[in-house]
Backbone as a ProteinNet text record, in pm:
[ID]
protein_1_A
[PRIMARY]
XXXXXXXXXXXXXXXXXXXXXXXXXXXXXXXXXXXXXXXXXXXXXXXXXXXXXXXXXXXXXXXXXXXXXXXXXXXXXXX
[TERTIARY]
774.6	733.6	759.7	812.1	838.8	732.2	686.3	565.4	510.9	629.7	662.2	606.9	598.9	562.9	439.8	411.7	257.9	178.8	239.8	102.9	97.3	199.4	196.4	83.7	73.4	-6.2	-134.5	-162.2	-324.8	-361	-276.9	-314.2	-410.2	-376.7	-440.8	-606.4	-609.6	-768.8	-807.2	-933.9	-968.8	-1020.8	-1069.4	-1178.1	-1021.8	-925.8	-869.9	-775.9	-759.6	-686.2	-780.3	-849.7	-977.5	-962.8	-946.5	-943.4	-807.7	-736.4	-576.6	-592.1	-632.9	-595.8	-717.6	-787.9	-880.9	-832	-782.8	-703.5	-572.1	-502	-370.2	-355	-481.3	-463.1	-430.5	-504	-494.2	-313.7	-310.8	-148.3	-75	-67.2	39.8	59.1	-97.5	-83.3	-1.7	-28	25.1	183.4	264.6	368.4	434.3	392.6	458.1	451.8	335.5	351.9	482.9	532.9	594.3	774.1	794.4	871.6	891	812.1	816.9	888.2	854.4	829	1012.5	980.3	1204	1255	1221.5	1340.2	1407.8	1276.4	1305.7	1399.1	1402.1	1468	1415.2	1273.2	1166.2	1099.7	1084.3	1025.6	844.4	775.3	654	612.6	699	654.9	715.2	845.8	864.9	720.9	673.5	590.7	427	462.4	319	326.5	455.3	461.4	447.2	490	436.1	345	259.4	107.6	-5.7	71.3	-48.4	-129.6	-119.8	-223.8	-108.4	-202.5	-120.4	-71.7	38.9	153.7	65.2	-9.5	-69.4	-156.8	-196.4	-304.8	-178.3	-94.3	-5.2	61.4	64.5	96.5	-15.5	-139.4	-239.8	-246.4	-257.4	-257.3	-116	22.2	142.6	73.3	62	48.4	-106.1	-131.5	-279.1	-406.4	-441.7	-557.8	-660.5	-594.3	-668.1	-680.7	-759.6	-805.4	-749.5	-693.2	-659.6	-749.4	-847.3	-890.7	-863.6	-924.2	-908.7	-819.2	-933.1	-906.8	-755.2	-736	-553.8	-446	-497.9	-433.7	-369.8	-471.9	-490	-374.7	-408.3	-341.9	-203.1	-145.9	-30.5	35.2	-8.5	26.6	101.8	-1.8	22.6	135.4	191.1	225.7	436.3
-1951	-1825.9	-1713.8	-1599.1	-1485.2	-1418.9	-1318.4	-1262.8	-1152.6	-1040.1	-1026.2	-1098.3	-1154.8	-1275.5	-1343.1	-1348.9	-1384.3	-1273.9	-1154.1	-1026.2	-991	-1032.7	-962.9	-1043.5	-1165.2	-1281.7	-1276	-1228	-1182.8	-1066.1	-972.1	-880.2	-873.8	-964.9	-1006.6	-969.6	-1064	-1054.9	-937.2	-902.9	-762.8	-725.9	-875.8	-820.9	-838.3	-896.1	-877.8	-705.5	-753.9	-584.2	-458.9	-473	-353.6	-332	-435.9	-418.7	-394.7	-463.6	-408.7	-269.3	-217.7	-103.2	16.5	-5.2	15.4	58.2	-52.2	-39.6	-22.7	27.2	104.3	230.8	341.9	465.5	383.1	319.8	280.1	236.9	125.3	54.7	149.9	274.6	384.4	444.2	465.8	552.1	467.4	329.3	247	229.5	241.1	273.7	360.6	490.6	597.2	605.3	519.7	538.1	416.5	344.5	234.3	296.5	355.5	432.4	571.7	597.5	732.8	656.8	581.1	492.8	459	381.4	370.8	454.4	577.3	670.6	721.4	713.2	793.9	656.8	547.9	485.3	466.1	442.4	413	271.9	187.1	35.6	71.5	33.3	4.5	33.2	-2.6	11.2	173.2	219.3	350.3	453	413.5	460.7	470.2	340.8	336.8	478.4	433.3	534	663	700.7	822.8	882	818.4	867.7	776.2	706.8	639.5	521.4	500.4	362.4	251	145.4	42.4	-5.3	-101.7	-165.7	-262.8	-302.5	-415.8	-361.8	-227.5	-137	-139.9	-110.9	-33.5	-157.4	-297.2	-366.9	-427.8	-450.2	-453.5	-331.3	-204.2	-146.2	-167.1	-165.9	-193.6	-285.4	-452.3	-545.2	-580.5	-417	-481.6	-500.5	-565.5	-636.3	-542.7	-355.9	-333.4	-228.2	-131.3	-43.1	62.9	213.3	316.9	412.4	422.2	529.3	672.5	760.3	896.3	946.1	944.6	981.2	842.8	740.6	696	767.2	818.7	887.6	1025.7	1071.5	1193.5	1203.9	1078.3	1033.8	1019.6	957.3	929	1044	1128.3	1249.7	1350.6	1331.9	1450	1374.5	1265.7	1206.8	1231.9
-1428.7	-1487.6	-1387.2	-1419.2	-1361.7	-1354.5	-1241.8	-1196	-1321	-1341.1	-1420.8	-1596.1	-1621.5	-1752	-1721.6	-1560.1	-1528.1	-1568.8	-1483.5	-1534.4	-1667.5	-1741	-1895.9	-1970.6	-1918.3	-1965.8	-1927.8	-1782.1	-1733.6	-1804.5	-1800.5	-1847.4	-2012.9	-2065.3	-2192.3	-2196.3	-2062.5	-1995.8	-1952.7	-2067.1	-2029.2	-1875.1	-1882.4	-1696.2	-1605.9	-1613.4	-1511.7	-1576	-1699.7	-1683	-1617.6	-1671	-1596.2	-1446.9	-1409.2	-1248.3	-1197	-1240.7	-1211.2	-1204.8	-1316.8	-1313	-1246.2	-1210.8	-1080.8	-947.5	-908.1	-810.2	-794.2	-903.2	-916	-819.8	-811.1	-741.3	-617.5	-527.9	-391.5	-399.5	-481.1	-476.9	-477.2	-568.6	-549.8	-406.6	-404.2	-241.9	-137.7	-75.7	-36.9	-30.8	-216.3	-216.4	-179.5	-194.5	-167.9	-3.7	86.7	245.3	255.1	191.9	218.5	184.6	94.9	20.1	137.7	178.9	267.9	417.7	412.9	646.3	584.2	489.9	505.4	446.6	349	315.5	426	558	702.5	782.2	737.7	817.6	932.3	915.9	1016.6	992.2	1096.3	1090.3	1086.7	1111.9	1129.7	1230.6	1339.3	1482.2	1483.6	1457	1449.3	1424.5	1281.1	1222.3	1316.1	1376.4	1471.5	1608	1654.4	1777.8	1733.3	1635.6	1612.5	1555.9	1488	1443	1547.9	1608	1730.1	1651.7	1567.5	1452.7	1490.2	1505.9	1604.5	1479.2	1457.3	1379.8	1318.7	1341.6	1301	1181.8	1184.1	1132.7	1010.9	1045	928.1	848.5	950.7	833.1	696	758.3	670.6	571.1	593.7	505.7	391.3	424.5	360.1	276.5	336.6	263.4	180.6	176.2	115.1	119.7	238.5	399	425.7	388.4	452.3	340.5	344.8	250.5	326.4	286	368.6	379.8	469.4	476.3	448	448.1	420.2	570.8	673.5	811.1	860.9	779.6	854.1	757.1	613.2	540.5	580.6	661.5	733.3	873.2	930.4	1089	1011.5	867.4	873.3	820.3	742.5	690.5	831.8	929.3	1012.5	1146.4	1121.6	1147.6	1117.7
[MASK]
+++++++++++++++++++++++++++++++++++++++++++++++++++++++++++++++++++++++++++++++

């Protein structure tokens, strides 16, 4: 089964659709920092040296792990 054809199939389920879509705002934000770090042709560690949030910080947030604060939202913006 394709992931794709999995979610069409959870999605059925109201309690899991509900929550999917809950946490959609966060997943976008996430995308668009992920979408932003390589349009620049910047790695992670690029991305670290210059807003100072260690790589490890930024891969949890990428992959998920971690929730993004307001204030690393802030650090990566000005970044």
């Amino acid at each position: 089964m394709k992931l794709q054809e999995y979610k069409q199939n959870k999605m059925r389920d109201s309690e899991f659709a509900k929550a999917y879509e809950e946490v959609q705002p966060e997943m976008n934000i996430i995308r668009a920092i992920i979408d932003a770090r390589i349009a620049k042709n910047m790695t992670q560690k690029d991305l670290s040296n210059k807003t100072g949030i260690n790589q490890s910080e930024i891969s949890k947030l990428e992959n998920g792990t971690r929730n993004p604060s307001i204030k690393l939202l802030q650090r990566l913006a000005e970044g």
